[in-house]
N, C-alpha and C positions, 0 to 999 in steps of 0.2 A: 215450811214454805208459807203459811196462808198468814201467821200470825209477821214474818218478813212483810207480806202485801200489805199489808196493814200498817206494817210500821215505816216503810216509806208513802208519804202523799204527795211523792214531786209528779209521780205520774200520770196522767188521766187514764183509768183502767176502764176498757169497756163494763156495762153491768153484769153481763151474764161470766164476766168473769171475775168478777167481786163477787156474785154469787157462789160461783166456785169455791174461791177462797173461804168464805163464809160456812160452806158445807163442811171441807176439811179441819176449821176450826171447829167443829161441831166433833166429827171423826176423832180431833184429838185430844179429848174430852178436857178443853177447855170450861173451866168452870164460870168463870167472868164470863165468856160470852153464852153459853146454855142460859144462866141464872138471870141472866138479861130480858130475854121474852118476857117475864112474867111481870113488866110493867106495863104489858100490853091489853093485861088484864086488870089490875090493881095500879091504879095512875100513882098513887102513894107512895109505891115501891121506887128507891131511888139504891140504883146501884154506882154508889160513888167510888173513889179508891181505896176509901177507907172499908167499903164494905167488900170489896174487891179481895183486899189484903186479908181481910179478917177471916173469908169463905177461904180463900185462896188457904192460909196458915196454919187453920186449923182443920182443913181436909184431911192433911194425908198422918195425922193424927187419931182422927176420927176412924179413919180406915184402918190405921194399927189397931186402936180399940176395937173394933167391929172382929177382928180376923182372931186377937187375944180370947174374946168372948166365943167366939166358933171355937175354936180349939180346945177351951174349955169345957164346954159343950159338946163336942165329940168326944172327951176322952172321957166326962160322966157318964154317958149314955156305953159307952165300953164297958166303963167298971160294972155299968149295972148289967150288961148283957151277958159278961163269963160270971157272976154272977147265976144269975139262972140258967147258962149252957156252960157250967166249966168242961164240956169236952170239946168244946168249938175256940179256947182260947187261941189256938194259933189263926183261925180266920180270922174271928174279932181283931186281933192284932194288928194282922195285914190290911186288914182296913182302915184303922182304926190311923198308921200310916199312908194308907193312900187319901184319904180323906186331908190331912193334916198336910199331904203335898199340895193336892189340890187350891187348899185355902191358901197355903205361901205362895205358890204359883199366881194366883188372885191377887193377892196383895199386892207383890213385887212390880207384878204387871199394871195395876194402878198406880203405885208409885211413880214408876218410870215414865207411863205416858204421862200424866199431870206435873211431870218434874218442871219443865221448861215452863208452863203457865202460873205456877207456883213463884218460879225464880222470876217473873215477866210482874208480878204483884208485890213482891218483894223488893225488886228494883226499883217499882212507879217513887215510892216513897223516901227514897235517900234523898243526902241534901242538897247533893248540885241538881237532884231537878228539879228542884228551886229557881225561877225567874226573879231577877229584880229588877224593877219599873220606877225611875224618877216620879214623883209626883212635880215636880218644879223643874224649873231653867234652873235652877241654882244646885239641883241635884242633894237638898238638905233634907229634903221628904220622902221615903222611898217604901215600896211595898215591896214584899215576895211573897209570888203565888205559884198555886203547882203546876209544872207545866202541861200535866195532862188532864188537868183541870183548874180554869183560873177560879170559880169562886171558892176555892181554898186558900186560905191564910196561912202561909207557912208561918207563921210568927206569933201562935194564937199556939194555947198551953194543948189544947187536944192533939196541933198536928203534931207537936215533938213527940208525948207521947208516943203515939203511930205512927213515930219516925226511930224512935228506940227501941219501940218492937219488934220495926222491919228489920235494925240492925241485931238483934238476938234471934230473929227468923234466919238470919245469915248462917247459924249456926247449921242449920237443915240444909242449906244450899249446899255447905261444902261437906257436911256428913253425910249421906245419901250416894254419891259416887265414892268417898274415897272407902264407905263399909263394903259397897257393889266389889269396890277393886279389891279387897283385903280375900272376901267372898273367893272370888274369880282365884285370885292366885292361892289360897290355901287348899281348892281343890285343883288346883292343876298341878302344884304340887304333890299333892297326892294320887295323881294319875302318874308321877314319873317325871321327873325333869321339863316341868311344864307342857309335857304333850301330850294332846288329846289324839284320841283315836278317830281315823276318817271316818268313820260312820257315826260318830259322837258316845261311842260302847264305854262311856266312861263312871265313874265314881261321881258325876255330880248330880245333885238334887235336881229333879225336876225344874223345882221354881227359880233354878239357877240359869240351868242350861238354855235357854233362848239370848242370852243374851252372848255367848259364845260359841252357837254351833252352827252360825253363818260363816265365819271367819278360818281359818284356818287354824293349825296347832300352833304354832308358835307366836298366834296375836290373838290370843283370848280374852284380851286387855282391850280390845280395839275399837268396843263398844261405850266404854268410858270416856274414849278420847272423842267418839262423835259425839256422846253427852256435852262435853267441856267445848266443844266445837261450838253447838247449837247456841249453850247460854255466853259463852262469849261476846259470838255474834251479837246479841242480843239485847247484851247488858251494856255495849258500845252505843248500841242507839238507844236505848230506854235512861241511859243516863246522861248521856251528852247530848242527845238530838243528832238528825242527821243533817243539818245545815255547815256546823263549822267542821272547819280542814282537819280539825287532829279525829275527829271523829271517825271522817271518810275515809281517812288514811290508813286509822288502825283496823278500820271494818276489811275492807279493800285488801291491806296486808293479811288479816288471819285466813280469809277467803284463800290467797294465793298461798297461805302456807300447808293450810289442811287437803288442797287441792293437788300440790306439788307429795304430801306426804300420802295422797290414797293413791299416786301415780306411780312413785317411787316404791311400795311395798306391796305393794297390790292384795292386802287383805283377806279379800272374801276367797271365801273354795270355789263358787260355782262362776265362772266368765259370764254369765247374761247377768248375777245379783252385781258382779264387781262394775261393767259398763254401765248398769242401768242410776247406780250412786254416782259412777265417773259426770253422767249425762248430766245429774241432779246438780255436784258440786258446779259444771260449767253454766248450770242454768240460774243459780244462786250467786255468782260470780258476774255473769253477764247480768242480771239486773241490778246487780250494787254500783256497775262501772257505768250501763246508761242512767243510772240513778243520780250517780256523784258526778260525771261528768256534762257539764251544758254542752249543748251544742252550740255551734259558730252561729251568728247570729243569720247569715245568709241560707240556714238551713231551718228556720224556726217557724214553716209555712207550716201551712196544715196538712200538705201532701205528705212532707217529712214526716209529720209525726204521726200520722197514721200507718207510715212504713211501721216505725220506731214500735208502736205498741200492735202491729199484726204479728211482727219478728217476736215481739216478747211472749206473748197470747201463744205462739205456733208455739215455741222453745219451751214453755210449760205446761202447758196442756199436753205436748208430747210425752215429758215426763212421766204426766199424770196417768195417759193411755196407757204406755207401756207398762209403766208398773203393776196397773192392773190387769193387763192382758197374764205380764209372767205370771201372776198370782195365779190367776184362774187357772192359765193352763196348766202349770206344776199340781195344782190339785185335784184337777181332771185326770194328769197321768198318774198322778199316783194311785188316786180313786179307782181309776181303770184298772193297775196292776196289781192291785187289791184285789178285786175282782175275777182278774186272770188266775192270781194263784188260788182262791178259793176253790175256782171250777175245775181247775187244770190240774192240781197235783194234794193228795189228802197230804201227806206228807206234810205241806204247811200248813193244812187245818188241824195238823193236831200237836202243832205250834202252841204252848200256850202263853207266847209272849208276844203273837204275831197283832192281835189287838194294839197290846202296850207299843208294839213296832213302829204302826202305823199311828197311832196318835202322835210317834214323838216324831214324824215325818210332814203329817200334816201342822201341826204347832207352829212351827215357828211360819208357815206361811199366812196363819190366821193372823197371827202377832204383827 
């Protein structure tokens, strides 16, 4: 949502709600915008596309490395530890796996959220967004510059470069969801004819399962398709602009089709997560349509458009509330009922999976 505000400017948004947006892009760890402040301190620092792209590229590379070297790292510190305890090797073990989920669990989950600010830097750079500007009436002179930033030269040996790398960066856009999808379905396969069990008591790895145990069993898939939803969206306005008609058109169409597809299947297991995404798609929907569409000219006062962006302001901030209300309070009750069986019954305290229970209860609400 916050990097959408962003990426239409037909609106005048009050500030304290560009603020907002601004927080959530923080929230989702967008790298371009965090790495931003620090010109605030060092006037030097210039965060152009290029350096956008290059942070953006080599992140979640950096973050495989990082997770390769932990893993490594754990499993030397194992070897040396049945080493000096070989009667502790089955703990060492166990750990030594839980540890290693951990870190996948870490990774995946950076992956995922930085996906879409990855693919948002990788797009800046293709070539139709590209601007070309007459230099003359006669049209024999002409420059192209980038549209999200004109003193770049697209025509000058540096940008091609860094327009070739963007297209070998492509290579990550489209790997990333369809290894996620390969992932998803060879453990659901392995649960049995693609279905999970309702409590989520299944064969898949920790650092898997967030991303299919909001959903129901027979759409463990379903979190892919909001991946491919989001950069869509995305990459319609980051490469075309949102000014001309084939633009609005295609955005406007995927909006009504993802919208019409979370209606018709209705995905999620829990009814308040499934409304509360229904609420999201119409709120995503209704700002692309007052986006794209002008209003009549007889409505262009400033009464009108203080309706126009109170309606918008109430319709996303609402979103915003609820979501964080269900949050909270799903992890309050759960917290609580934690807390009931502790006191209430030994029986579950001498549970020794009642921990690991509740981790994978609270999880995906953190996520």
């Amino acid at each position: 949502m916050a990097e959408f505000w962003e990426s239409i400017d037909v609106i005048f948004w009050p500030q304290f709600f560009r603020s907002i947006a601004a927080w959530l892009d923080v929230l989702q760890f967008n790298i371009s915008s965090i790495l931003i402040k620090p010109k605030c301190f060092w006037p030097a620092f210039e965060l152009t596309p290029y350096t956008a792209f290059t942070l953006g590229a080599m992140f979640p590379f950096f973050s495989m490395a990082c997770a390769i070297l932990a893993i490594g790292a754990v499993k030397v510190h194992a070897r040396v530890s049945e080493k000096k305890s070989p009667a502790n090797v089955d703990d060492i073990t166990s750990r030594l796996q839980l540890h290693q989920n951990n870190i996948l669990t870490f990774l995946v989950l950076i992956l995922f959220v930085t996906y879409t600010s990855t693919c948002n830097v990788t797009f800046a750079l293709y070539g139709p967004t590209c601007d070309t500007f007459s230099l003359d009436e006669f049209g024999v002179y002409n420059i192209s510059i980038l549209r999200s930033d004109y003193s770049i030269n697209c025509n000058t040996t540096t940008h091609r470069r860094f327009q070739i790398a963007s297209y070998c960066s492509s290579i990550y856009v489209i790997a990333l969801p369809v290894v996620l999808y390969l992932l998803l379905w060879k453990h659901s396969r392995r649960n049995g004819s693609s279905e999970l069990d309702e409590h989520n008591n299944d064969d898949s790895p920790k650092w898997l399962r967030f991303l299919n145990e909001n959903y129901q069993s027979d759409f463990w898939y379903w979190e892919i398709i909001e991946l491919v939803r989001k950069v869509s969206q995305t990459f319609v306005i980051v490469i075309f602009g949102w000014n001309g008609y084939f633009s609005v058109t295609i955005t406007l169409t995927l909006a009504v089709i993802f919208l019409s597809l979370h209606i018709s299947f209705k995905p999620m297991k829990d009814r308040v997560e499934y409304y509360l995404q229904l609420m999201s798609l119409w709120a995503i929907f209704f700002n692309m349509l007052v986006a794209a569409v002008p209003a009549p000219e007889s409505f262009t006062g400033q009464f009108s458009t203080d309706i126009l962006v109170t309606f918008l302001v109430i319709l996303n901030t609402g979103v915003i509330v609820i979501a964080l209300a269900v949050t909270v309070l799903k992890m309050g009750k759960t917290i609580y009922s934690r807390n009931c069986l502790r006191r209430g019954s030994s029986g579950f305290r001498t549970n020794e999976g009642q921990d690991e229970h509740f981790y994978d209860e609270v999880q995906p609400l953190i996520n």
